[in-house]
N, C-alpha and C positions, 0 to 999 in steps of 0.2 A: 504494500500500500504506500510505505513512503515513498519508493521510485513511482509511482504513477504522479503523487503527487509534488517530487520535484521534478518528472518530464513535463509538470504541467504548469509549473512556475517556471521553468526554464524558456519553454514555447509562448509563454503570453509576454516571458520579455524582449522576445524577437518582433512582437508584433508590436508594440509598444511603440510611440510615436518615434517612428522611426524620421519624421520628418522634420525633426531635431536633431537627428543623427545627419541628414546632408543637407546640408546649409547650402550646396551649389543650386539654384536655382536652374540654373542652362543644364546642369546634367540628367541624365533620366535617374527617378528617383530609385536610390540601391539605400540599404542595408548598414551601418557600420562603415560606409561610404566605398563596398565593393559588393558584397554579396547582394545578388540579383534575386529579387521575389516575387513574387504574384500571388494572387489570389483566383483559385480555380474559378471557369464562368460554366462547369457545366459538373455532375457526376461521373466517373469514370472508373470502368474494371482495369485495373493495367497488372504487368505482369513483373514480377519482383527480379530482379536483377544481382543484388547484392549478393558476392560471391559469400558462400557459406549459408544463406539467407539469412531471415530476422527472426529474432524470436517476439512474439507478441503475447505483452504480459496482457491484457484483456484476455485473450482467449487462453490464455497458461497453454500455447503451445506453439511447433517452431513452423514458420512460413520457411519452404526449402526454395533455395534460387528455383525459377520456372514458374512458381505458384502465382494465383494471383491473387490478387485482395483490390479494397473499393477504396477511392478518393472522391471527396462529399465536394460539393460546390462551396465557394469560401471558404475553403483550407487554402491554407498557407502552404505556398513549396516556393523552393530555392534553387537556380541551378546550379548544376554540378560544372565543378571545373573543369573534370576531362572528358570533355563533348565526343571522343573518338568511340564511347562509348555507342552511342547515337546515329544511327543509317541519314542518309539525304532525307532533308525535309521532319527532321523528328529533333528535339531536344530533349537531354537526360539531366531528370531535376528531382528532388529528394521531399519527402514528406516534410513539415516542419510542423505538427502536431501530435500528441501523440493519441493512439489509437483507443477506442473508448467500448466499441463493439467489434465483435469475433469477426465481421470481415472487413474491417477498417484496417487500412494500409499502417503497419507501426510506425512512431519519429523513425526518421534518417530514412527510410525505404529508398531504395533506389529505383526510378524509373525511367520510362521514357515517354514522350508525349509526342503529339504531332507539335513543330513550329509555332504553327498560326493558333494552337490552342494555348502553346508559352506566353508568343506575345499577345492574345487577349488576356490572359491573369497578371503579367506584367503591367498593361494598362489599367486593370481594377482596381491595382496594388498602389498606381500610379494617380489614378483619380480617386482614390480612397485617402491617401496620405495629404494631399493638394488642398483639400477641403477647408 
C-alpha cells in the first residue's frame, strides 16, 4: 500500500504546474524544461514493450513484455528518449501514472503510439498548462 501511494505522490508531482517549471514562453511546453508530455485524447489497448515487463501492483501480478494493458484518456505519458524503439510514423512514450485497475497500463510502461496521437496529447498537455 505504501508504494501505490508514493507512485501516486510521485505522478501528481509530474503533473503539477508544470508551467512554472518552463518559463520559455517561445518553447513548446516540456516538463523540468526537457521531458516531453501529453495528455492522452482518446482510450487505448497498447502492447507492453518493456524488456522483462512490468509488474502491476493493482492487479499483484506481472504484465510479461508482449502483453497488453489499457491507457484511459487524460493520462499523462512522457516520451521516451530512445525513439529507435519506435517503426515510421509511431512514437514510444511511457505511462506517467500509476495503474489503479487490473488492466490499466503500470507507471513507466513502455509503449508505442501512433505520431499524430503523441502530438494531439502533446497539444492537451500544451493547452492545459497555457491556461
Amino acid at each position: 500500500m505504501k508504494k501505490v501511494l508514493l507512485a501516486a505522490a510521485l505522478t501528481s508531482m509530474l503533473a503539477v504546474p508544470a508551467y512554472a517549471l518552463n518559463a520559455q514562453t517561445d518553447a513548446p511546453p516540456t516538463l523540468f524544461g526537457s521531458l516531453q508530455v501529453g495528455f492522452l485524447t482518446k482510450d487505448m489497448d497498447v502492447v507492453v514493450l518493456n524488456e522483462g515487463g512490468k509488474y502491476h501492483i493493482a492487479g499483484l501480478k506481472h504484465l510479461a513484455q508482449g502483453a497488453t494493458c489499457t491507457v484511459h484518456k487524460d493520462q499523462l505519458i512522457w516520451k521516451h528518449p530512445q525513439q529507435q524503439l519506435a517503426a515510421d510514423g509511431q512514437t514510444a512514450v511511457r505511462v506517467g501514472r500509476p495503474a489503479f485497475a487490473k488492466e490499466d497500463c503500470p507507471l513507466g510502461t513502455l509503449f508505442v503510439i501512433p505520431t499524430v496521437d503523441y502530438h494531439a496529447a502533446h497539444e492537451a498537455y500544451a493547452s492545459a498548462v497555457t491556461k
